[in-house]
C-alpha positions in Angstrom: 0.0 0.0 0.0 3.0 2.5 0.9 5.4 0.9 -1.9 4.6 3.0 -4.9 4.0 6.4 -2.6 7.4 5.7 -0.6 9.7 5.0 -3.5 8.3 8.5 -5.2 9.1 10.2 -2.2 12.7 8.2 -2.1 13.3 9.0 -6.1 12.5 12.6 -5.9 14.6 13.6 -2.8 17.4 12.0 -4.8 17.1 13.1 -7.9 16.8 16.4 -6.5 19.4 16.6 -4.3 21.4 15.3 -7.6 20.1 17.8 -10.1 20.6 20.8 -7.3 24.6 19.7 -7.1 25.2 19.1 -10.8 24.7 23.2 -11.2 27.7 23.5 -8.8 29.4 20.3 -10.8 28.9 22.0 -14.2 30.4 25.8 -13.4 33.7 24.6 -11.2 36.5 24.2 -13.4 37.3 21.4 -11.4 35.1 19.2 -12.9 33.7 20.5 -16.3 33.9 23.9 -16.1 31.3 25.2 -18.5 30.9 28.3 -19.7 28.0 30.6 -17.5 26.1 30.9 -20.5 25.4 27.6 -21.6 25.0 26.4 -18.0 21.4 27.2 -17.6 20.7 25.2 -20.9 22.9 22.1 -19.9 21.2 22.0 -16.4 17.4 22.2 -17.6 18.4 19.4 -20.1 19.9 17.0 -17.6 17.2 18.2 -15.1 14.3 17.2 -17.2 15.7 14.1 -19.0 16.6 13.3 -15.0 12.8 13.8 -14.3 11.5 11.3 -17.0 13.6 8.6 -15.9 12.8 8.7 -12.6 9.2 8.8 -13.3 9.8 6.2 -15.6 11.6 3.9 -13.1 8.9 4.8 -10.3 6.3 3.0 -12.5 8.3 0.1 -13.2 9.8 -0.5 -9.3 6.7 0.2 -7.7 5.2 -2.6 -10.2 7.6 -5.0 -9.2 7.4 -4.5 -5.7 3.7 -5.1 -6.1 4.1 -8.1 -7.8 7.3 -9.5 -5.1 5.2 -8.3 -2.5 
């Protein structure tokens, strides 16, 4: 009853958490030091494309888990 609910909860703090610190990951030159202008375009790509596959995976773990038990 609390599977498909819980893992939503559980995929979207992740993902995020993940998106929030791949801004900070995309403008240090540590890492890939992109240029400010193309990092707001980079961002709401991986951002979105983030969004669909955790969607995506909600549907099919929470079907699984249904199925398990």
């Amino acid at each position: 009853m609390f599977a498909i609910p819980f893992i939503f909860i559980i995929s979207t703090t992740v993902s995020t958490f993940t998106n929030t610190s791949t801004i900070f990951l995309l403008r240090n030159p540590d890492y890939f030091n992109v240029h400010p202008d193309h990092i707001d375009k980079i961002a709401m790509d991986l951002i979105f494309y983030g969004v669909i596959i955790t969607l995506c995976m909600t549907l099919i773990v929470g079907y699984i888990f249904d199925i398990v038990g």
